[in-house]
C-alpha positions as CSV (number, residue, x, y, z in Angstrom):
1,X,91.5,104.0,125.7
2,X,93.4,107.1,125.1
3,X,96.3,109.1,126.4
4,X,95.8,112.2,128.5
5,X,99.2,113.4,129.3
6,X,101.2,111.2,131.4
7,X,97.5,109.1,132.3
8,X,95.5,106.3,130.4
9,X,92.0,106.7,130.5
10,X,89.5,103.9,129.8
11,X,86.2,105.3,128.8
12,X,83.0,103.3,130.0
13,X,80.7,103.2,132.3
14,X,83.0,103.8,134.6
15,X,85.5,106.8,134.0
16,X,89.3,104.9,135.4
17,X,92.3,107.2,135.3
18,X,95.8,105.1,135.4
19,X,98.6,107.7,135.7
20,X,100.8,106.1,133.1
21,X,104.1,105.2,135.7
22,X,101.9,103.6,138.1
23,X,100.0,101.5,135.7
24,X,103.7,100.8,134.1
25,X,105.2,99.8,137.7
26,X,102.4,97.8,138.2
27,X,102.8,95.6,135.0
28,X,106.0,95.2,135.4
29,X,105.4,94.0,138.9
30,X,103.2,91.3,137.8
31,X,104.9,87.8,137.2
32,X,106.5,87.4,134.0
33,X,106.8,90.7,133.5
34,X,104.4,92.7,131.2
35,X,106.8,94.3,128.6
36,X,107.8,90.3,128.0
37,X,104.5,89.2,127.6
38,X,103.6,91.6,125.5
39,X,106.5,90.8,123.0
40,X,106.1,87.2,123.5
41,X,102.3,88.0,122.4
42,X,103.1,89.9,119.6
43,X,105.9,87.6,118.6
44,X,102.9,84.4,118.2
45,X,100.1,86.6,116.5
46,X,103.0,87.5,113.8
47,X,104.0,83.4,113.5
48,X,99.9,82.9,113.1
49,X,99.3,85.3,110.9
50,X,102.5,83.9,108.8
51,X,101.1,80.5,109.1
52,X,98.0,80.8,108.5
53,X,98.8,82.7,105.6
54,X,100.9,79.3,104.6
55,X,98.1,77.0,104.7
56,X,95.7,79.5,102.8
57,X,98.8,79.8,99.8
58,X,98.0,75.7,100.1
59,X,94.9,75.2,99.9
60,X,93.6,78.2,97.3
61,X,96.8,75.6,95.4
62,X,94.8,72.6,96.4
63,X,91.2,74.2,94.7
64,X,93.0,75.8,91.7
65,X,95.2,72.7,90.5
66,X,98.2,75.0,90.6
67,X,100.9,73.2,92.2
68,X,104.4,75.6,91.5
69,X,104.4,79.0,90.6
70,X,101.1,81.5,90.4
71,X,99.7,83.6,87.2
72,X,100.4,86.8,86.7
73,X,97.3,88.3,87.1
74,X,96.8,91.1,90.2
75,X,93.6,90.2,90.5
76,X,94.1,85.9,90.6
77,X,93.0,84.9,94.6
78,X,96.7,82.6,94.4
79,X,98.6,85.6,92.9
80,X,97.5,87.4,96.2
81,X,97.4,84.8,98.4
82,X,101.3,84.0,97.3
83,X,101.5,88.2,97.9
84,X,100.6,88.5,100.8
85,X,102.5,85.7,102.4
86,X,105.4,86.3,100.8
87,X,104.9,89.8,102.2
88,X,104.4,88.6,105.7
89,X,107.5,86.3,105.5
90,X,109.7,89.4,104.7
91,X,108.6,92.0,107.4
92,X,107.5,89.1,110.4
93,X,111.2,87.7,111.2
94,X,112.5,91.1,111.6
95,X,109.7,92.6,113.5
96,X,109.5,89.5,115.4
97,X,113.4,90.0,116.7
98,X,112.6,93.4,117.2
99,X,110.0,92.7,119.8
100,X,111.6,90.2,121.7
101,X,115.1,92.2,121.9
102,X,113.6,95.7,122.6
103,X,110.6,93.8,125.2
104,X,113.3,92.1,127.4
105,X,114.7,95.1,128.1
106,X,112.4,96.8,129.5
107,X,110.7,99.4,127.1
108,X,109.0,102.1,127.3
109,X,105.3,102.0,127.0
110,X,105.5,103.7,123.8
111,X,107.6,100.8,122.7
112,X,105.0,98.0,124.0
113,X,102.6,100.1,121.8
114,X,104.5,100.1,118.7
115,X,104.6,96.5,118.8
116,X,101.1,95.7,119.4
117,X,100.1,98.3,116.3
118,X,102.9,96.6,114.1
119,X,101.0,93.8,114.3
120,X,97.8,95.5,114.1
121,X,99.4,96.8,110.6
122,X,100.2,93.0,109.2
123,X,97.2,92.0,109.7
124,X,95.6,95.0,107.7
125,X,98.3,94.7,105.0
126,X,97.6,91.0,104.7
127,X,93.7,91.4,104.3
128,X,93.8,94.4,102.3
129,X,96.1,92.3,100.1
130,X,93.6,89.0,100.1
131,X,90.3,90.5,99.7
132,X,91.2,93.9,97.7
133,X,89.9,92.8,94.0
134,X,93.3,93.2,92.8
135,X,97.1,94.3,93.9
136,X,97.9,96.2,90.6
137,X,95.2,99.2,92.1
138,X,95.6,100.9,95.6
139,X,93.6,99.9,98.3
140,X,93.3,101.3,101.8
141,X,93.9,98.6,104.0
142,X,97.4,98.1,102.2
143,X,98.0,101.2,102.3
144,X,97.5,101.9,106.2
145,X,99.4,98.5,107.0
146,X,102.6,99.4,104.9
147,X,102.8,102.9,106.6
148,X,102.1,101.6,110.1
149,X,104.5,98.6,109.3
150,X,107.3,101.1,108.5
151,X,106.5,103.7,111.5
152,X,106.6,101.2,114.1
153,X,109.4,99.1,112.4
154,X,111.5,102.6,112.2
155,X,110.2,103.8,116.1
156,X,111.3,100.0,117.3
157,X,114.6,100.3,115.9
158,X,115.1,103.4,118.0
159,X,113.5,101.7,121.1
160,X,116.2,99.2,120.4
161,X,118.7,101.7,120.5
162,X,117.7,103.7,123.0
163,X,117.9,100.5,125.0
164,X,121.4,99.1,123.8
């Protein structure tokens, strides 16, 4: 899907042109509303990935014997386990309040974007975290997470303004 000036296009088999306000009116239209849904959405795939994250810290704790505290090793699976939740647990509630205050208001479609690649970007940080050999070297995934973590974070502080 991409953007061709003020239209959405779906490549395919089948070429389909949205112009961008009607397929925006439309959503909006449909029960619920979209730009609700879509923070609502956002919103649970941040609390799974949080929790899931949870039970992982637990059982790698479980299979290691390690019951408080983690080594200090970068490259120990609990040292990034405990990493990248911890991680999670200190971007999710913010981005999480974000979504549901700037998607109740009815965004922008830019906005609705922003939150679906923030989350997009937790998920990479949080793998590139767990299956990078080790946090004290960079790795890609971390890297494109943390910067799309901070641009969306930054652009959905201004959707929240813009909508105060």
């Amino acid at each position: 899907m991409k953007m061709r000036g003020r239209e959405i296009v779906f490549p395919g088999p089948i070429l389909i042109h949205i112009p961008t306000a009607k397929a925006y009116k439309l959503a909006k239209s449909l029960p619920g509303g979209t730009p609700m849904r879509v923070a609502i959405l956002c919103t649970a795939l941040l609390g799974l990935l949080l929790f899931l994250l949870g039970l992982a810290v637990s059982m790698t704790r479980g299979r290691t014997g390690v019951v408080a505290g983690s080594p200090p090793d970068p490259a120990d699976p609990l040292f990034r386990m405990i990493r990248a939740h911890g991680n999670t647990a200190e971007y999710a509630p913010m981005l999480a309040v974000l979504f549901l205050l700037v998607g109740e208001r009815n965004p922008a479609m830019w906005a609705l974007w922003a939150m679906g690649i923030a989350v997009l970007s937790r998920y990479l940080i949080a793998i590139g975290m767990i299956a990078g050999p080790t946090l004290a070297k960079p790795n890609p995934l971390r890297f494109v997470g943390a910067l799309g973590t901070y641009v969306t974070g930054v652009a959905l502080c201004v959707a929240a303004f813009m909508t105060a």
